[in-house]
C-alpha positions, 0 to 999 in steps of 0.5 A, spaced: 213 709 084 207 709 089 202 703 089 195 702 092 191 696 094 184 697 094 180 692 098 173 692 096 175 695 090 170 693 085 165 696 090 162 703 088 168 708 092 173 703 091 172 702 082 171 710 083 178 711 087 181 707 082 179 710 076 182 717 080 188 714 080 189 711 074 186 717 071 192 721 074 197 717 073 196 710 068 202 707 069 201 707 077 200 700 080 193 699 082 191 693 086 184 691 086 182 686 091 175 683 092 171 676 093 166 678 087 168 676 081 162 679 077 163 687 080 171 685 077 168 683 070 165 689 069 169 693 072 175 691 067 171 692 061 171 700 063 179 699 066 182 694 064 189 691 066 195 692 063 202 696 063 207 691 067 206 693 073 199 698 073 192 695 075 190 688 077 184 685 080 186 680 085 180 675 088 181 675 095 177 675 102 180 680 107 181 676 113 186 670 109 191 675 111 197 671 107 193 672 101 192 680 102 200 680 104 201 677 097 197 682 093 200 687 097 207 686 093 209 693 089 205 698 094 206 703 099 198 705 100 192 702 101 185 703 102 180 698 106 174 700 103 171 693 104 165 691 109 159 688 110 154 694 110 147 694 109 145 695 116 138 691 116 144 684 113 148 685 119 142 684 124 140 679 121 147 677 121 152 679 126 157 674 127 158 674 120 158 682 120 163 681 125 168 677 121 167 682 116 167 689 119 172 688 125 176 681 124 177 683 117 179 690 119 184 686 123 187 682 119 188 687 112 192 691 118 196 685 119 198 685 112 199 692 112 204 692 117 207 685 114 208 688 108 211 695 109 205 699 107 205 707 109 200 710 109 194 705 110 186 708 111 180 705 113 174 708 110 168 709 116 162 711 117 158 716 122 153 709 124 160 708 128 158 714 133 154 712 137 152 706 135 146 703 135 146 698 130 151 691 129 153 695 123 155 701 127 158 698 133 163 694 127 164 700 124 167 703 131 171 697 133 174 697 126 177 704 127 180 702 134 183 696 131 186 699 126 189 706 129 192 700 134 196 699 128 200 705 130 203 702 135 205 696 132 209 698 126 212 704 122 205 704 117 201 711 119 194 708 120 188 713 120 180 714 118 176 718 114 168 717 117 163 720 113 155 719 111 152 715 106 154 717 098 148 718 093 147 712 088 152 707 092 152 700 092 146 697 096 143 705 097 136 706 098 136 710 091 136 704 087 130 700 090 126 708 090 128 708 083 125 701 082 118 703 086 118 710 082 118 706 076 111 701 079 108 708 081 108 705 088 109 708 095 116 710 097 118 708 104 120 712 109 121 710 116 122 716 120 118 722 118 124 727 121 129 723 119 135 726 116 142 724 112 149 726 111 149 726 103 155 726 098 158 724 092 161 718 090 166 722 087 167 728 092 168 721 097 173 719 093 178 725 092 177 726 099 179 719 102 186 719 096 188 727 098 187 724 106 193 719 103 197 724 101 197 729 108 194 723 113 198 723 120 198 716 125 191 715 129 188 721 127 179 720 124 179 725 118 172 728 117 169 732 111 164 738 112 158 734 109 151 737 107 145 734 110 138 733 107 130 731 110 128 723 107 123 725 107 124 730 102 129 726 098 123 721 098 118 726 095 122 727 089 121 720 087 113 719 088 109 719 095 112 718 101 109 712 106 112 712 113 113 705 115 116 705 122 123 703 123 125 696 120 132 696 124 136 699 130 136 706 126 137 714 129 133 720 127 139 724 126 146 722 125 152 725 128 160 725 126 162 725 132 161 724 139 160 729 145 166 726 148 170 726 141 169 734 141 174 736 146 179 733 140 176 735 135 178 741 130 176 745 123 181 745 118 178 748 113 173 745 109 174 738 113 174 736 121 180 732 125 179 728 131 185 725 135 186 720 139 185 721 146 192 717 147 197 717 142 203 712 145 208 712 138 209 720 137 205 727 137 199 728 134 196 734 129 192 738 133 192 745 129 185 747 126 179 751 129 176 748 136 169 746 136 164 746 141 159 740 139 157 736 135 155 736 128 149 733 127 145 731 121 138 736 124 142 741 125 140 745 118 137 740 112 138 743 106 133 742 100 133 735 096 131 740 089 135 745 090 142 742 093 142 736 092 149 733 091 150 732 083 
């Protein structure tokens, strides 16, 4: 019998990925490890704990590696949802960013490999390509710390990098929803910027079907559709352009020029292997392509295909 440990589990994928799995299978152990006792609180009331070895919520901050190590007891997988991810909060603050973000990171894959785990994922961002932000370069150096995993252990250590998730935790929607509400402008920072969109329950049925097919070191990324802010913006009331408010891109992008070379399609999602893979042959099957996926590419239309 599996068991998974989610960090940043009360958080939005987090609390969605659980309530996939316990939906699948209630008897399934299920870790939720988190420093936020208020999100666990609510959370318990729509999953509670129970069964002698199903769900259980665990205070904790990911970079107490010996706690982590504890919670581990009894699973096999785990998913490292957990980070700092405002990106305005990490410029103001990067050293604790950078405690979150990287040395976190680091000392969830030292869990990992301490206690046995087999398939570990780490959930990134496309703010990590390229990067122009704290946030984004923490992002990055997550994914290298935790792909070294695979040269450390036996544990397959691998990512999935995607866009922003409609309605998340700490999205601009909420604040939108507020504004629309007091009949104010709704603040745009750039009037050509575009975003990768999806839903949260789409993320996290990708991230738990990358742990049942997932391969050492390798990035898994989904066919995402991308939207006009501004066009999102209007259909909450009148947009207002305000200019940047922190390091951000016009568009996105969910990899890099130098990544295409090892970047293939399978299906309706991309891989991207590591230029070196040291512990054993790399996946490598799949369509090549020939650039990157970029969000400007060909926005869809916020009124008539917007993720539901």
């Amino acid at each position: 019998m599996s068991g998974t440990l989610i960090t940043g589990g009360a958080g939005s994928l987090g609390r969605e990925v659980a309530r996939q799995i316990h939906t699948a299978d209630p008897t399934e152990r299920i870790v939720v490890y988190s420093r936020d006792e208020g999100k666990q609180q609510a959370m318990m009331q729509e999953l509670p704990e129970g069964g002698p070895i199903g769900l259980r919520y665990m205070l904790g901050d990911i970079c107490d590696t010996e706690r982590i190590t504890q919670a581990m007891k009894g699973c096999d997988r785990v998913v490292h949802a957990a980070a700092l991810k405002m990106i305005d909060r990490c410029e103001y603050d990067p050293w604790e960013a950078i405690r979150i973000n990287v040395q976190g990171t680091v000392s969830v894959a030292k869990a990992c490999l301490k206690a046995g785990i087999k398939q570990a994922v780490f959930v990134s961002s496309d703010k990590s390509v390229d990067p122009v932000s704290t946030y984004g370069f923490t992002k990055a150096l997550g994914e290298d710390a935790w792909i070294h995993a695979n040269l450390l252990g036996d544990g397959c250590f691998f990512c999935v990098r995607y866009g922003n998730v409609v309605a998340s935790n700490k999205s601009m929607f909420h604040g939108w929803e507020l504004l629309k509400k007091q009949g104010k402008p709704i603040p745009v920072t750039h009037a050509d910027a575009t975003r990768f969109y999806w839903t949260l329950s789409d993320a996290a049925s990708f991230v738990l079907k990358r742990l049942t097919d997932g391969k050492r070191g390798m990035i898994y990324v989904p066919s995402m559709h991308s939207y006009s802010i501004l066009d999102i913006a209007r259909t909450y009331g009148t947009p207002e352009v305000i200019g940047w408010r922190c390091p951000e891109k016009v568009h996105e992008i969910l990899w890099t020029d130098h990544e295409t070379t090892y970047t293939k399609q399978v299906g309706d999602y991309y891989t991207v292997s590591p230029e070196t893979h040291p512990w054993g042959p790399c996946d490598t099957t799949g369509k090549p392509v020939n650039k990157p996926l970029s969000s400007g590419d060909d926005p869809q239309s916020w009124q008539t295909h917007a993720p539901k």
